[in-house]
N, C-alpha and C positions, 0 to 999 in steps of 0.2 A: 529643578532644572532652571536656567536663567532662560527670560524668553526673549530679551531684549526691548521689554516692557520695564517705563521705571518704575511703574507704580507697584505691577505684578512681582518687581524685582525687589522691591522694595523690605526692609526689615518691618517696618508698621502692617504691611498685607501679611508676608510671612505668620507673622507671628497671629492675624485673624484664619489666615488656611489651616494652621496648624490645631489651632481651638476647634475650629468645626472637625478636622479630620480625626483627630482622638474623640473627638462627643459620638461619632459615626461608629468609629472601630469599638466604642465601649458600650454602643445599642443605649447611650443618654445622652441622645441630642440637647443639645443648651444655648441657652435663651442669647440668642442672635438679633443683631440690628438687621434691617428691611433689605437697608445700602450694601449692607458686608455682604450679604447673599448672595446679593443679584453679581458684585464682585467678584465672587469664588464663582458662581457660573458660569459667568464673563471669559477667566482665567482657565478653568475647566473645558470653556467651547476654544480658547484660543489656542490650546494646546492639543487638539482632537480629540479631548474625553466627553465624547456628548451625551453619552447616558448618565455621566453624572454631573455632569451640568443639569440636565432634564431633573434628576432628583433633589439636585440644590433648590432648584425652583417649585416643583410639587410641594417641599417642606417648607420654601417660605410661605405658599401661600395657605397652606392648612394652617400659619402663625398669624397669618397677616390678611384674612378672607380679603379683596376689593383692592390691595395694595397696587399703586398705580408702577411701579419697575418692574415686578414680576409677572404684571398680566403684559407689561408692555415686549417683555421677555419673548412670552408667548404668540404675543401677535406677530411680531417679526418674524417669528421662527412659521408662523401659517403664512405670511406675506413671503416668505423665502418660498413656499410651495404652492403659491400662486393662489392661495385659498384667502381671495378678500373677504368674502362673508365672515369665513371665523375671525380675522381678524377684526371686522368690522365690530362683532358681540363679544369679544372679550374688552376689543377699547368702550364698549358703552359700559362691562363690568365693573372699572374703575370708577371709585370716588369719588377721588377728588378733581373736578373736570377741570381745575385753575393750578392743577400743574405742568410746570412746563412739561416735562417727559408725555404728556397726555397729548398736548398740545403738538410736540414735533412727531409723534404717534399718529395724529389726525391730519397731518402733509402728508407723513410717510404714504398712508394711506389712499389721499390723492393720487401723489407723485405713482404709487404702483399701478394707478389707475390711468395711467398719462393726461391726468390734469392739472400737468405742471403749473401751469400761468394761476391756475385757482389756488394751488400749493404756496405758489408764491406770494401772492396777495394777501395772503392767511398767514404767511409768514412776517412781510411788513406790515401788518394790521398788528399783530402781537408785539413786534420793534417797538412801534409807535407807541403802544399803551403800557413800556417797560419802563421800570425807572430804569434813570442814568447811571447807576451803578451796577446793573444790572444788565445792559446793556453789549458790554462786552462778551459777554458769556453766552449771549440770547446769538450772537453773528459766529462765534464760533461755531457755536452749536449745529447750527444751520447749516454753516462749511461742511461739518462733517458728515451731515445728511445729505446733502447734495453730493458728495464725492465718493460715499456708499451706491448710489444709485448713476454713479459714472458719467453727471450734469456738470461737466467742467466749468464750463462756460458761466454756469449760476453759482459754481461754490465761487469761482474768480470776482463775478458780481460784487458777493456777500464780504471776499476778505477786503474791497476797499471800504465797506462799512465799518471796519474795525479803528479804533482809537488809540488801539497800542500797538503798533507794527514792530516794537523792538522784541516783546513777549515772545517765549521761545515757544509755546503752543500755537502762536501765529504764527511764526516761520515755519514752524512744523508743516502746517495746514498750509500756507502757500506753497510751499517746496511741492509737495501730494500734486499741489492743485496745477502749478505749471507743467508737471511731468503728465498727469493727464490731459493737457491741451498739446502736449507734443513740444512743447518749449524747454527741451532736456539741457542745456547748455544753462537757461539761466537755474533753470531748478538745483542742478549740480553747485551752481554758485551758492544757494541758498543751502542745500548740506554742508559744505566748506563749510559756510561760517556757523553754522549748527555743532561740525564735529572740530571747533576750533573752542568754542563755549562746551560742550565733552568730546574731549578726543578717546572715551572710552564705551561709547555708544555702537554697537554693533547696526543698530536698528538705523542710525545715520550712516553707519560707513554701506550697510548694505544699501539704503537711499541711492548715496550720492553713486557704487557701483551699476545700481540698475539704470541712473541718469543716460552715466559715462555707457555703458552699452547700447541703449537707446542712441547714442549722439555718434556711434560708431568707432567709439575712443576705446576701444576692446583692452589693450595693455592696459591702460588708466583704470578700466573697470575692473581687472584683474586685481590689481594693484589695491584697491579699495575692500574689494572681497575676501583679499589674505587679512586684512588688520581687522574683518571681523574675526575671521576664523583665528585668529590669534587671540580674539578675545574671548571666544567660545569656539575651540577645536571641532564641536559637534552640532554646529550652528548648520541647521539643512540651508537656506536661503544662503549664505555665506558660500559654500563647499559647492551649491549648483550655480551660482553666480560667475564664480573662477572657472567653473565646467563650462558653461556657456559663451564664459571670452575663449578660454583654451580653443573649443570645438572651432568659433568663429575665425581663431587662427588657422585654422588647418589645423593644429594640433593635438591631433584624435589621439595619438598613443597615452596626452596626458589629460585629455579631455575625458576616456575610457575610466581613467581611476577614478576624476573624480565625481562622474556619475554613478560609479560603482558603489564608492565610500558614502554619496549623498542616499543609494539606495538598503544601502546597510544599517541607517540612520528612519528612516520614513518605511523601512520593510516593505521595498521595493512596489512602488506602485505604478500602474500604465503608463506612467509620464516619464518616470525614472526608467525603464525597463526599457522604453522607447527608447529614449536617448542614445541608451546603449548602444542598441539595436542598428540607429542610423550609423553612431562613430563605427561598429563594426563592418556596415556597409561598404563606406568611405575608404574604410582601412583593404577593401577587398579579400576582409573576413564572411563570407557570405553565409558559410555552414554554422558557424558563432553567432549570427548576426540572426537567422533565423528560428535558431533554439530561443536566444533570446527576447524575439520577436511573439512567437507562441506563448511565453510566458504572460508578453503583455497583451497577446489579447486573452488569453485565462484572468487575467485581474479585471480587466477593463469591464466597466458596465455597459449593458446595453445601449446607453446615451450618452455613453464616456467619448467628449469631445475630439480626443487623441484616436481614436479606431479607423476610421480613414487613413489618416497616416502610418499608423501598425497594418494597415492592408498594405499600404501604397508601396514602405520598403520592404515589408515582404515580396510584391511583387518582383522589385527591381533586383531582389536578392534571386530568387527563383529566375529573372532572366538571366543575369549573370551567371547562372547555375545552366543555362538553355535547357532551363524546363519551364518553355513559354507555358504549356497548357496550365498550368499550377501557378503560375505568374498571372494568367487573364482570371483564374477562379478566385484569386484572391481579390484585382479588380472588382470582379462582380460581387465580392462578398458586401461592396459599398452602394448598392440599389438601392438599399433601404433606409440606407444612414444618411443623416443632413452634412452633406458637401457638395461641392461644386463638379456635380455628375459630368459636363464639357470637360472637365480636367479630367479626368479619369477615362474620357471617351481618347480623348488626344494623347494621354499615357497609356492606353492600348496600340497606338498608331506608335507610340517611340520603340516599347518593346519589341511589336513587330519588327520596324525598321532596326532597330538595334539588332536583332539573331535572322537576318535577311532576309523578312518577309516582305518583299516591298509593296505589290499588289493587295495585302491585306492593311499595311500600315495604310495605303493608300484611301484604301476605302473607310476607314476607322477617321483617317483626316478629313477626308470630303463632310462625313458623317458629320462631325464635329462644327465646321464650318456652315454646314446646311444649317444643325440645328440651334446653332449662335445668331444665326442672322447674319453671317459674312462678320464678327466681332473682330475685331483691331487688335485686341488682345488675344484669342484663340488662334488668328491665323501669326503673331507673333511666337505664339507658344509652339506651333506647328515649324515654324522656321527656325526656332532656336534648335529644336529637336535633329532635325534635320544638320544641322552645323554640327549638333552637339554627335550628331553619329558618321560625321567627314563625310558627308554632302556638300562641297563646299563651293563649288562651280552651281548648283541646284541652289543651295540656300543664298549664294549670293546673288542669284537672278532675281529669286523670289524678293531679296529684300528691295532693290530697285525697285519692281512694281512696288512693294507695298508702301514705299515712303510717295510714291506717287499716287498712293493710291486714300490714304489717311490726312485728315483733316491737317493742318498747321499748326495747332498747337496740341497736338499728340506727340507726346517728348519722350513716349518710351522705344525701345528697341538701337536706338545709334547707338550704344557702346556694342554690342553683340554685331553689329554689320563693321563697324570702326574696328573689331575683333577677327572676322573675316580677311575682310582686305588687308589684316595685318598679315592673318597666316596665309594668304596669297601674293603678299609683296609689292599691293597696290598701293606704294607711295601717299600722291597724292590722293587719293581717295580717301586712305585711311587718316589723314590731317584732315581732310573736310570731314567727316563722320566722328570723328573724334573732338573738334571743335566744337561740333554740336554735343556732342552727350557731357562734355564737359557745362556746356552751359544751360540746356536746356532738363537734365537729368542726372547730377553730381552725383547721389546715393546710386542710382543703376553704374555708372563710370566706374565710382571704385569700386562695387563688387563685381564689375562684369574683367575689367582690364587691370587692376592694381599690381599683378603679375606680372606685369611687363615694364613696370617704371620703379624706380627705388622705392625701398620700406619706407612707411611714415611721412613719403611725399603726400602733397595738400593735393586735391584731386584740383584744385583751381590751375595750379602749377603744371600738370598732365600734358597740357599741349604748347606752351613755351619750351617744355622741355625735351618733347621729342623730337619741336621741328629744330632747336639746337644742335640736338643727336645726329637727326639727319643730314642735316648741312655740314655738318662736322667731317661728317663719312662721303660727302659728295667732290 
């Protein structure tokens, strides 16, 4: 299978997978380098075959007892499970203590410790005592340890340490590194010119897609996601990427396939299953939506991050259905799971209000509020709810107080009240609320109001051009 890796993709790997995989199937394993092992493991864990990744490495090191790649194998895989100790005695296993892999092994192990600053120190201590030829290698490297453990800010640090900025493993690594700082506009720039040096990189074109989505350019992200999939038809990251702009369109009917096709590919797991699940919601497929939804909590693990949200549109599917009691059990089945339990207190209070409970939504919203501490956010989420079920005389009073009631630079909530007075016909009103959410909250703007101004307008553009519309019509 192509991964989108070049090196994995590569005819020189090929042809080292291929020697281990006949020595395997012929029960006469044969005499292997240290490096190619720990490779096919590598290849093996990138593609989800982890038990034989795991045996790639038991075999290298009954070849290579102390071998410092395959013990460092292991340690990561116990630092993945939070177990520093093991990690800690399999790194004292190793040899040779003056190699680098040992060395960015004994940060990692820091850094899981959250002793970044001492990680770091340990890190320019070893710069410092590198030759200069070696040197370059010593700050990628580091890049990419830092950007494994999600320290933006430190892999950024490290790439202006670099002495070769044209090198396309440096651009690689900075593109990564600005998209984890939230800087998706310039990262996108930096895949352009990645997939302009290969324009037949799926591994870029998917980059510069997930940029272009991050940045809100959903067409654009689309657009980048078809020319992996053209480069690999069965490229899962590629086919949920186009799914993911699609859905963002509104365009569930085509967003549907292609989470279906993505789960056809990955043999449908919680995440894919979900997906589904919500476009059927949306779509006001609710009996499709919750078959499907069942599915994914049958896969789902117990600490499977997505379970809350498989409760949550279960719920909304069950109200839709007005069969609130089975809508609140589903609610409750998130007591135990790590989520934001206020939200789910205040999505008891919408269902209610949604199939005319009001006296209950009511007390589920007080609830919520009580136990928030009066939060700015919760009593926003209470309000939008409210709008969101044509309370609309109700939710626009409340918003009054609450912009009166919330600090000055709390910028959320005007496009949702700018949205009101729209569907009430409060003129100026809605130009004043709308001039603020344009300025003080552009990302809330377009997703709350983009419906009401032309496709592909700049959300900047929003309020120039409705008070034109207006005036036009007065």
């Amino acid at each position: 299978m192509q991964t989108g890796d070049d090196y994995f993709d590569s005819k020189e790997f090929r042809e080292i997978l291929s020697t281990y995989e006949e020595s395997v199937k012929s029960s006469h394993p044969s005499f292997m380098d240290v490096d190619d092992l720990v490779d096919i493991a590598d290849y093996y864990n990138y593609i989800g075959q982890n038990k034989r990744a795991k045996n790639v490495i038991d075999y290298a090191l009954d070849i290579y007892p102390g071998s410092t790649l395959p013990l460092a194998y292991k340690a990561r895989e116990a630092l993945a499970k939070e177990d520093i100790t093991m990690a800690k005695d399999l790194a004292a296993s190793i040899i040779d203590k003056n190699d680098p892999d040992y060395i960015y092994l004994k940060a990692e192990i820091l850094i899981a410790q959250s002793s970044v600053d001492e990680a770091d120190n340990y890190l320019r201590q070893y710069l410092e005592e590198t030759s200069y030829e070696e040197r370059e290698d010593v700050v990628l490297d580091v890049v990419n340890l830092y950007l494994d453990y999600g320290l933006n800010d430190k892999a950024y640090e490290w790439t202006m340490r670099s002495m070769d900025t044209n090198h396309t493993e440096y651009k690689e690594l900075l593109g990564r590194t600005l998209f984890g700082m939230g800087r998706f506009s310039e990262s996108a720039d930096v895949f352009n010119e990645l997939i302009d040096r290969n324009p037949y990189s799926k591994k870029y074109w998917n980059a510069l897609a997930n940029a272009q989505f991050m940045n809100d350019n959903f067409n654009d992200s689309i657009t980048s996601s078809e020319y992996a999939i053209a480069i690999d038809p069965d490229d899962p990251e590629g086919i949920l990427s186009k799914a993911n702009g699609l859905y963002r369109l509104e365009n569930y009917d085509e967003a549907l396939k292609y989470y279906e096709r993505y789960n056809q590919i990955v043999k449908a797991d919680d995440f894919g299953l979900l997906s589904q699940g919500i476009c059927l919601v949306n779509m006001s497929r609710y009996e499709d939506a919750l078959n499907i939804l069942k599915e994914a909590e049958k896969k789902a693990h117990k600490d499977s991050v997505y379970l809350p949200q498989i409760y949550q549109e279960m719920a909304f599917a069950y109200s839709n259905l007005k069969e609130v009691e089975k809508a609140m059990e589903c609610i409750d089945n998130t007591r135990k799971l790590d989520c934001d339990h206020l939200d789910m207190t205040v999505l008891k209070g919408h269902i209610c209000l949604e199939n005319n409970r009001k006296e209950d939504a009511e007390k589920y919203f007080q609830k919520a509020i009580a136990d928030s501490g009066q939060s700015p956010d919760i009593i926003l989420r209470i309000i939008v709810s409210m709008y969101d079920n044509n309370y609309l005389d109700a939710s626009y009073l409340m918003f009054r107080k609450f912009f009166k009631m919330v600090s000055k630079d709390y910028n959320d909530g005007y496009s949702y009240m700018a949205l009101c007075c729209w569907d009430m016909k409060k003129t100026k009103e809605f130009l004043f609320y709308l001039r603020h959410a344009v300025s003080r909250n552009p990302k809330e703007a377009k997703n709350v109001l983009c419906h009401i101004f032309p496709k592909d307008m700049e959300v900047k553009d929003y309020y120039d051009y409705m008070l034109n519309q207006l005036n036009s019509n007065t």
